[in-house]
NULUM-126742 format. One line per field, with one value per residue: x, y, z of N, C-alpha, C, O in turn; residue in three letters. Coordinates in pm, whole numbers, always signed. Example, Ala and Ser with C-alpha at 12.3 -4.5 7.8 and 13.67 -1.06 7.14 Angstrom:
<rs>
nc1 = +1319|+1285;
nc2 = -569|-225;
nc3 = +780|+708;
cac1 = +1230|+1367;
cac2 = -450|-106;
cac3 = +780|+714;
cc1 = +1320|+1290;
cc2 = -330|+3;
cc3 = +780|+787;
oc1 = +1424|+1341;
oc2 = -332|+114;
oc3 = +846|+804;
lumke = ALA|SER;
</rs>
This chain:
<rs>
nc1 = +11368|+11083|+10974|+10745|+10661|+10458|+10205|+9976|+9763|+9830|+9744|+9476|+9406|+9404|+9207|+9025|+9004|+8970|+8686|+8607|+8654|+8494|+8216|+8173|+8240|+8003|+7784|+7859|+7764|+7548|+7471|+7456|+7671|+7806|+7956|+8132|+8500|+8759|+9068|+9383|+9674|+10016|+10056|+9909|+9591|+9297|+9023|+8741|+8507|+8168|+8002|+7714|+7716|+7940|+7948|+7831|+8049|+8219|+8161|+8193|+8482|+8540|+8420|+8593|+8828|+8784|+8895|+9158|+9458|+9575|+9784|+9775|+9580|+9388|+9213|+9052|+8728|+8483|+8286|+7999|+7829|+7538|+7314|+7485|+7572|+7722|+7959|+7939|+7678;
nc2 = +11758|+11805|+11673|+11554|+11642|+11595|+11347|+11117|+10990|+11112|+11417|+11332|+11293|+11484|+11621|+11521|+11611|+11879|+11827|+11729|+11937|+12151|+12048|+11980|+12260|+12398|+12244|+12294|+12561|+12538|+12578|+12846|+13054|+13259|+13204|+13037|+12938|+12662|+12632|+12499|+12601|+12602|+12422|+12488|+12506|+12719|+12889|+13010|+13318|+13473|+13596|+13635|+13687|+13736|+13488|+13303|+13268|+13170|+12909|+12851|+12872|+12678|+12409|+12365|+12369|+12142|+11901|+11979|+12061|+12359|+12451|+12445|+12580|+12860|+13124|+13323|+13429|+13642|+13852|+14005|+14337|+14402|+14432|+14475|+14345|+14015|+13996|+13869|+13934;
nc3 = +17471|+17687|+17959|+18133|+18481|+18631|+18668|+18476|+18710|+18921|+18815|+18801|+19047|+19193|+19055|+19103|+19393|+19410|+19267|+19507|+19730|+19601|+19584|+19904|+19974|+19857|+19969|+20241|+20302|+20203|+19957|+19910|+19775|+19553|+19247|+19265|+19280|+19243|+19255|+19174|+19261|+19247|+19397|+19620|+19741|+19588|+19684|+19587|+19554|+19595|+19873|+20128|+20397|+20636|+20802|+20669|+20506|+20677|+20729|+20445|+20417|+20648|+20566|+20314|+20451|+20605|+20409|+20402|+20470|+20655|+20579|+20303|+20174|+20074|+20058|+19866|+19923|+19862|+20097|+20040|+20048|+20158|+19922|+19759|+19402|+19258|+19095|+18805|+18777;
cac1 = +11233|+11060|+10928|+10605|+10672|+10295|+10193|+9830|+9724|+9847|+9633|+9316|+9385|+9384|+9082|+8877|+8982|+8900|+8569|+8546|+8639|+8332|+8098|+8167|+8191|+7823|+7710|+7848|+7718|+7374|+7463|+7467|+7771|+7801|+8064|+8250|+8607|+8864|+9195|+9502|+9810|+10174|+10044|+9753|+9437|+9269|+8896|+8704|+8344|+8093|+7906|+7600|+7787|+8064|+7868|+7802|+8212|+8317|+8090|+8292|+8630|+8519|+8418|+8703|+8948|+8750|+8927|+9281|+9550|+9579|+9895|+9749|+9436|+9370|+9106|+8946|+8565|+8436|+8135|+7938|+7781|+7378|+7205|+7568|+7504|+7781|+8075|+7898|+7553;
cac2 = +11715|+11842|+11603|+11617|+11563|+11557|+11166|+11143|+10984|+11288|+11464|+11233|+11277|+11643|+11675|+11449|+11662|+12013|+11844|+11763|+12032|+12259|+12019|+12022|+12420|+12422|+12188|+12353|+12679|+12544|+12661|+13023|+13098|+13270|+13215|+12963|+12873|+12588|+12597|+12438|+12685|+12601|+12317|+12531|+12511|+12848|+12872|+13174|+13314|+13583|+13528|+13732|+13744|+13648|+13343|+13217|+13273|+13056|+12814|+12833|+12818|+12568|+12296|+12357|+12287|+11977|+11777|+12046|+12151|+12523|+12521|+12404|+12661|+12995|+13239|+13391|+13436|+13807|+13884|+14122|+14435|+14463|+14485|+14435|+14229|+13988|+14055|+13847|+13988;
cac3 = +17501|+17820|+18074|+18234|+18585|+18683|+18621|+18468|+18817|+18996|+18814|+18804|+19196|+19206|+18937|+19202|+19500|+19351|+19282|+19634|+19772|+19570|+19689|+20030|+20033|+19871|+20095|+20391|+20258|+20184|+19798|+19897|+19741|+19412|+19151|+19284|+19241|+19359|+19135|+19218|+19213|+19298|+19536|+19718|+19631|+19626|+19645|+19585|+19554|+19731|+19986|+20154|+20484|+20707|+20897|+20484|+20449|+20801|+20700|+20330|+20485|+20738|+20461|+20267|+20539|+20635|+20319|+20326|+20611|+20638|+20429|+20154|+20124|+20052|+20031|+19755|+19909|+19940|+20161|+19976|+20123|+20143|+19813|+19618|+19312|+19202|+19004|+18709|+18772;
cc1 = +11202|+10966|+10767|+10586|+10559|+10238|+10005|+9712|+9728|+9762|+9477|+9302|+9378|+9249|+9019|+8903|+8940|+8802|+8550|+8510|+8508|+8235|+8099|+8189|+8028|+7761|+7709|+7787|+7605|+7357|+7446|+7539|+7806|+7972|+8188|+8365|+8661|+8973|+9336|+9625|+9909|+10156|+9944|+9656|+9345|+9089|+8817|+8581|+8270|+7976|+7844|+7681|+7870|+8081|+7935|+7972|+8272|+8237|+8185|+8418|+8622|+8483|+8509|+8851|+8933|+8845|+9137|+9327|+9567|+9703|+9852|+9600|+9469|+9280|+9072|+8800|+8597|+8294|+8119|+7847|+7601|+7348|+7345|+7547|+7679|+7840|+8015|+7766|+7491;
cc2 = +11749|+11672|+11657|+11564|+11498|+11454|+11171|+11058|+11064|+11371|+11415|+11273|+11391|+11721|+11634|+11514|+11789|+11947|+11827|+11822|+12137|+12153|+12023|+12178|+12422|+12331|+12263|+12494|+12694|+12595|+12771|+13102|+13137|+13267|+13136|+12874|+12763|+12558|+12554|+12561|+12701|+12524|+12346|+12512|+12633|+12806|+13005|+13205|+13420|+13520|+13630|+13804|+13661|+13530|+13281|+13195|+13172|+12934|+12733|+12733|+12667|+12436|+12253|+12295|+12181|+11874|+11857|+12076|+12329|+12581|+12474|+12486|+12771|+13038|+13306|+13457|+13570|+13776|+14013|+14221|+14398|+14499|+14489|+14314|+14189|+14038|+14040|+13868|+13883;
cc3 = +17648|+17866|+18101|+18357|+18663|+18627|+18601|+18617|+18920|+18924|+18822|+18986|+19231|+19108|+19025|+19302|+19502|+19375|+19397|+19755|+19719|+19611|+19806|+20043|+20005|+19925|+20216|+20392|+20182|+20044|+19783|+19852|+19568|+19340|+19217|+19237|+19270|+19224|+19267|+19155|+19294|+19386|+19644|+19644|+19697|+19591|+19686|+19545|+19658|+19781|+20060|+20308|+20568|+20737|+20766|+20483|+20549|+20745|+20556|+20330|+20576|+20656|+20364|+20345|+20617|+20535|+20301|+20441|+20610|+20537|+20323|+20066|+20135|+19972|+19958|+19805|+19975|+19985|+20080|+20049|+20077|+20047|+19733|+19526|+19281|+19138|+18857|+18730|+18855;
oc1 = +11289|+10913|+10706|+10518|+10557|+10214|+9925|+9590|+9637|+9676|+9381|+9192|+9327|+9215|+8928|+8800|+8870|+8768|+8466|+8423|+8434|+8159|+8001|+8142|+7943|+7640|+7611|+7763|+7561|+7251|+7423|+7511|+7827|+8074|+8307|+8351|+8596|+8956|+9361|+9649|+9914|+10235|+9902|+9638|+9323|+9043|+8830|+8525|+8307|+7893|+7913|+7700|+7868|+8183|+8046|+8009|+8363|+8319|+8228|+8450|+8695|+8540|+8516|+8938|+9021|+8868|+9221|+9249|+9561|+9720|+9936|+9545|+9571|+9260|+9048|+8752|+8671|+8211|+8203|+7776|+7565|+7343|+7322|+7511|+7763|+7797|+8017|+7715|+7371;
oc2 = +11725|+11590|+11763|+11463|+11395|+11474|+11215|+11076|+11083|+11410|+11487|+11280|+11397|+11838|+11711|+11499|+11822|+11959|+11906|+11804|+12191|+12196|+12086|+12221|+12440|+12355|+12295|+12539|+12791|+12646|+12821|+13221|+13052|+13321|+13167|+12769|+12727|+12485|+12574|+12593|+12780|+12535|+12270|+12504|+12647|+12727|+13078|+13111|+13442|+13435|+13731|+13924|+13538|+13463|+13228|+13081|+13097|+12847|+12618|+12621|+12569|+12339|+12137|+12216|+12127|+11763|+11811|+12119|+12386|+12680|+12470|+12465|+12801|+13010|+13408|+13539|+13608|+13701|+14101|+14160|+14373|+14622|+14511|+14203|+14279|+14145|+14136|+13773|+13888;
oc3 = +17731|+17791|+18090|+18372|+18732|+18508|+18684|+18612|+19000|+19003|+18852|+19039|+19343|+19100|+19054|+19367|+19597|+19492|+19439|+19839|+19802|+19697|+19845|+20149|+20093|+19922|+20283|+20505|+20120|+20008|+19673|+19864|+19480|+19384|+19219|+19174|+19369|+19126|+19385|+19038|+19389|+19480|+19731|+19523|+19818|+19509|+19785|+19489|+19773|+19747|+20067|+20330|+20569|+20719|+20753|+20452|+20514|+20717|+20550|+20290|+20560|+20706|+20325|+20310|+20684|+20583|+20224|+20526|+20500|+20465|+20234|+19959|+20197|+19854|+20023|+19727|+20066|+19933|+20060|+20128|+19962|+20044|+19614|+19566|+19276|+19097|+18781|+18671|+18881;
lumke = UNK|UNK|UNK|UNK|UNK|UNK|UNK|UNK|UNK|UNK|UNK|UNK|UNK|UNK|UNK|UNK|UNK|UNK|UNK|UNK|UNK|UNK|UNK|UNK|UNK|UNK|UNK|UNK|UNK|UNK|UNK|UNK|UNK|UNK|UNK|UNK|UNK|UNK|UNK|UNK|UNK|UNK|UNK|UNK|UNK|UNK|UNK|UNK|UNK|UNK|UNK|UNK|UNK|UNK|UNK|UNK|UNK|UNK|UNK|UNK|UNK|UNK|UNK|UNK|UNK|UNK|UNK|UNK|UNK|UNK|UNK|UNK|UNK|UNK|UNK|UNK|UNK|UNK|UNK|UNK|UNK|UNK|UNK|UNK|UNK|UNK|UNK|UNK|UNK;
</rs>
């Protein structure tokens, strides 16, 4: 029989910090941010999404690592070039 070392309060506590991490990026990013991610993998939480330009992306990062230490995040968001459309249209 396998185990499940992850306790359904460990996750209830990691389902509520994902969500609070995507609201505070589209807050801090004024909801400019298309296709946004925040998954939990191997203990980081990766969050990912394009953005019009760089500013839009510190702004990203910068709300995200309001609620996370730097070891525990990582980057996903592309700035998109001038007149590029989304990955999903």
């Amino acid at each position: 029989m396998i185990l499940d070392v992850e306790t359904a309060p460990a996750r209830a506590a990691t389902a509520s910090l994902l969500a609070r991490i995507e609201t505070r990026v589209r807050e801090s990013t004024h909801n400019r941010i298309r296709n946004l991610s925040v998954e939990e993998v191997e203990g980081r939480f990766v969050v990912g999404g394009q953005v019009a330009s760089h500013h839009m992306r510190q702004l990203a990062l910068h709300g995200a690592l309001e609620l996370l230490s730097g070891d525990q995040f990582a980057s996903e968001i592309v700035v998109l070039a001038a007149g590029e459309r989304s990955i999903s249209g």
